[in-house]
N, C-alpha and C positions, 0 to 999 in steps of 0.2 A: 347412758348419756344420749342426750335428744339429739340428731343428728338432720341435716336439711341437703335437698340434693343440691349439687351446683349447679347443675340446668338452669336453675332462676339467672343466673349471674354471667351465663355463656351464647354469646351472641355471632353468627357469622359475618363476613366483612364483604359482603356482593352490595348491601347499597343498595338494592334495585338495580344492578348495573346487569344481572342476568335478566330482562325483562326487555325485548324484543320495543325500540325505539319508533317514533312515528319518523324522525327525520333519516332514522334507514331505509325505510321503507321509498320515503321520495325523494330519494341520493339511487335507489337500482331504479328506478323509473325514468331518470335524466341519464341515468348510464345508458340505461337503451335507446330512450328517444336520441343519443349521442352518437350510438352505434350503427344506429339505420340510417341517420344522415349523412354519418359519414361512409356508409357502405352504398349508398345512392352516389355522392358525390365523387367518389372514385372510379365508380363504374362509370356516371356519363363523363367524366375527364379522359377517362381510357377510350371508353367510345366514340367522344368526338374531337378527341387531342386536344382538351383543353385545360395547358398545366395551372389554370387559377384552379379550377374545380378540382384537381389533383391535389393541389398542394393544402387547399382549404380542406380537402376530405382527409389527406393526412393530420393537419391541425387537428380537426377534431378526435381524431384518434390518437395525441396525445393528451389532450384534455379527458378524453373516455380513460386513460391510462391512471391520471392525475385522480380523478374520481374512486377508481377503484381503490385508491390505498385508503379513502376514506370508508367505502363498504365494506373492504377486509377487517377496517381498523373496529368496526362495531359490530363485524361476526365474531371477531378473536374478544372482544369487553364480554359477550355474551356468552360466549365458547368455554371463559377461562375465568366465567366471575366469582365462580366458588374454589379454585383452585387456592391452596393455604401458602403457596408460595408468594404469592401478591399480601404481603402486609396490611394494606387497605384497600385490598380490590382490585379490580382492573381500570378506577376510574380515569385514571394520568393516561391510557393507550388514548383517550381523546384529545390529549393535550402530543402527545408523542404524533399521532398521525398526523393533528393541524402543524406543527412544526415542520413538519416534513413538508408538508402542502406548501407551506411558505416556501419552503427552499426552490420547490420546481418552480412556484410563480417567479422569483427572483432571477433562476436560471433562462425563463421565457421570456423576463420584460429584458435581460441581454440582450437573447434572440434577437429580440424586436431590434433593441438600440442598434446592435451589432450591422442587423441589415439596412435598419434606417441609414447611418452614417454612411454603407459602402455603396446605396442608390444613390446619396448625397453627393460622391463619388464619381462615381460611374453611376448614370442614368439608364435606364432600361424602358424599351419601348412598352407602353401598358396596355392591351385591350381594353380600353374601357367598359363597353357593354358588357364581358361577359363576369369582368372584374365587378362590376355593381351589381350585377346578379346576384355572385355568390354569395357579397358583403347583406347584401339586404335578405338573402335564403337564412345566413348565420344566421344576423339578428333576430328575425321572427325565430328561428329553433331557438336559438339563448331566452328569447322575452319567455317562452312557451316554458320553458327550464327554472328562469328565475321565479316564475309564477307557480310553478308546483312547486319548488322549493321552499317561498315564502319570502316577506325582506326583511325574517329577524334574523337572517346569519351575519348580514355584514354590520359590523360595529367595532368603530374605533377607540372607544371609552375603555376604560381600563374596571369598572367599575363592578361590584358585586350582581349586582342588579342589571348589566348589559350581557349581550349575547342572541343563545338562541329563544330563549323566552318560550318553549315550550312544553304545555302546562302537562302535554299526556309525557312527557319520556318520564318521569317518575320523578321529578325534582321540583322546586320551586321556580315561580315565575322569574324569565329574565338572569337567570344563570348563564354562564357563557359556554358552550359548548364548540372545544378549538376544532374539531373533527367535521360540524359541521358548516360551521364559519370557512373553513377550507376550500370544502366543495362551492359554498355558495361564493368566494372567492374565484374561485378557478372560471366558475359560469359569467360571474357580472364580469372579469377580464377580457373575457371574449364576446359578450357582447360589447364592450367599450372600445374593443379593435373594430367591429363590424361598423360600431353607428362613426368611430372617427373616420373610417377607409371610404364608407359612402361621401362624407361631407367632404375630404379630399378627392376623390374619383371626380363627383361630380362638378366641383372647382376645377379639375384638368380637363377635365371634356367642355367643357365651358365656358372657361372662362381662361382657358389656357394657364391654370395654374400649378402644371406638375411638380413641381416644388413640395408642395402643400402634400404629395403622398407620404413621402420620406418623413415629413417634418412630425407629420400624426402623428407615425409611427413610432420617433422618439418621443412624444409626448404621453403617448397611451403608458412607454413603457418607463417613463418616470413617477406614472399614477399609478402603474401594479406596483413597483417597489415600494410606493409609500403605504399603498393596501400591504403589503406583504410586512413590512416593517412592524405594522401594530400587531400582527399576527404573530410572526417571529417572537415580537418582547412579549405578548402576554402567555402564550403558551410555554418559552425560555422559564417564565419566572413560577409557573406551574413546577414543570420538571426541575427546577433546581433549588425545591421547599421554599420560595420565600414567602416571608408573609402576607399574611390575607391582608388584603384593603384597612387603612385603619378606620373606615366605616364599621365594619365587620369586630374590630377588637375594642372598639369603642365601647360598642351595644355589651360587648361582653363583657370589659370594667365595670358599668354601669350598672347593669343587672348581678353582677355579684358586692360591690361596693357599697349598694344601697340596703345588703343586709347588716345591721348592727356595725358593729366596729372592723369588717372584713376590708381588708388592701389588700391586694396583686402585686406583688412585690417582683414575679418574673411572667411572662407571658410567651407561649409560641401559636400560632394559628395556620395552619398551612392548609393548600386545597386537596385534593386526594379524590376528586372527580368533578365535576359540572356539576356547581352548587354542593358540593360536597365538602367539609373540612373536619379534620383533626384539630383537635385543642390539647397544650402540656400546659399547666397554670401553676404556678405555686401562690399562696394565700396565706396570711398572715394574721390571727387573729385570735385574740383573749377567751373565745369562745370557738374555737373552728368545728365547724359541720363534716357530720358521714359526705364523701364523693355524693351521693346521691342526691341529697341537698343540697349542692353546686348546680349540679345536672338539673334540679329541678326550676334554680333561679333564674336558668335560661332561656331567654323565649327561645318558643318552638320554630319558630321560621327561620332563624338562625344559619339551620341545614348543619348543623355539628351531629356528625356521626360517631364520631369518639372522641374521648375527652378521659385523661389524666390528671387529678389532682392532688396536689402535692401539700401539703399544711401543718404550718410552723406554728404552733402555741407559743402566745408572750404573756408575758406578767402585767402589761399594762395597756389599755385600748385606745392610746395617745397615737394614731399611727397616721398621722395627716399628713405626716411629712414624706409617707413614701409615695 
């Protein structure tokens, strides 16, 4: 009997997720440019006793901290993308670190509100000069950060097509990538405390408006929550299988619908990495097709990397109703 190897039909589940990222590369780069500034700013605070440069050189050093879990989170996709214990890869560790990255911003724009309210309080005398020093040294490191990092991480859009948009990490354009939507989270944060702290600094030295320090500070930290929030939901909805966008299973009804008398009568679509998705389909149809021929009526941009189907033969190709 004619016998054929299984090989043809046996595929591994790494995705491309073992293949060494472009926005790893410029996530350890802002790590360090992170870590020298912050190892500058704590020396001259120690050296000339000044707790703004202190306490600003500790800031960045938990932002450097904040960063790391996003270079761990794409040594360990890389580390463990062929491991068989991962079902479909290691691609969700991107959506697990950005989660995470959300939680510390949330726990930082507290910070913020926390201190805003008790200066509101109790007021505290401010050096001004050396307090717009440090505010305006941040910003220039942040801008210098934001700009190696790029401005497709930050995006609020929930949509297939949003994110980090880029074309070498091995996926399709515009994919969202939560790992490093995170980091570039955590950067534009702290520049957004730098450039508000200057424009109140300068108002109290100025204009006599101390007030205006505290008040930033709540405000900055009412716009990382709201940054953090979309991060939180789209990453959540990764980790907890829900459905892909119904842009996404639209394109899929469509392309298989349009053959002969075929209805979809159950659908699942879920992500499984940065532009990556699973498909289970069941199909119903007078004529049903080998899996193959499903597979084939798919466009290829899609980004479906596995795909299950399921199909129900009927006696008659009346099925408009499902």
């Amino acid at each position: 009997m004619h016998t054929e190897s299984i090989e043809r039909w046996v595929h591994d589940h790494t995705f491309g997720q073992d293949r060494k990222k472009s926005a790893e590369h410029r996530t350890l780069i802002v790590i360090a440019i992170t870590l020298v500034t912050m190892a500058v700013e704590v020396a001259a605070g120690i050296s000339f006793g000044s707790m703004a440069l202190l306490a600003d050189g500790l800031h960045m050093g938990s932002h450097a901290s904040a960063l790391a879990i996003s270079a761990f989170a794409y040594y360990y996709t890389r580390r463990h993308a062929k491991d068989a214990r991962f079902n479909f890869g290691t691609g969700k560790v991107s959506s697990l670190a950005g989660f995470a990255g959300a939680v510390v911003l949330v726990l930082f724009a507290l910070v913020m509100a926390w201190e805003s309210v008790a200066r509101f309080i109790s007021p505290v005398t401010i050096g001004f000069d050396q307090a717009i020093f440090v505010a305006v040294l941040g910003l220039i490191v942040n801008g210098i950060c934001l700009r190696i990092l790029g401005g497709h991480g930050h995006s609020h859009g929930q949509s297939r097509r949003e994110g980090d948009g880029d074309d070498h990490d091995g996926h399709a354009h515009g994919h969202p990538d939560h790992n490093f939507r995170s980091a570039y989270l955590h950067v534009l944060a702290d520049a957004l405390t730098s450039l508000l702290a200057i424009f109140a600094l300068l108002a109290g030295k100025y204009l006599a408006q101390g007030w205006l320090d505290p008040f930033m500070g709540a405000v900055g930290a009412v716009l990382v929550v709201r940054w953090s929030w979309g991060l939180l939901h789209a990453s959540a909805r990764v980790l907890l299988d829900m459905q892909a966008p119904e842009e996404l299973r639209e394109e899929i009804r469509e392309a298989i619908e349009s053959e002969g008398d075929h209805r979809i009568s159950d659908m699942h679509v879920w992500s499984v990495g940065p532009g990556l998705y699973a498909a289970e389909i069941a199909v119903v149809s007078s004529q049903p097709l080998e899996t193959a021929g499903y597979y084939d009526l798919l466009p290829k941009n899609l980004g479906i990397v596995h795909i299950t189907v399921e199909t129900h033969p009927c006696a008659s190709p009346a099925l408009t109703a499902l």
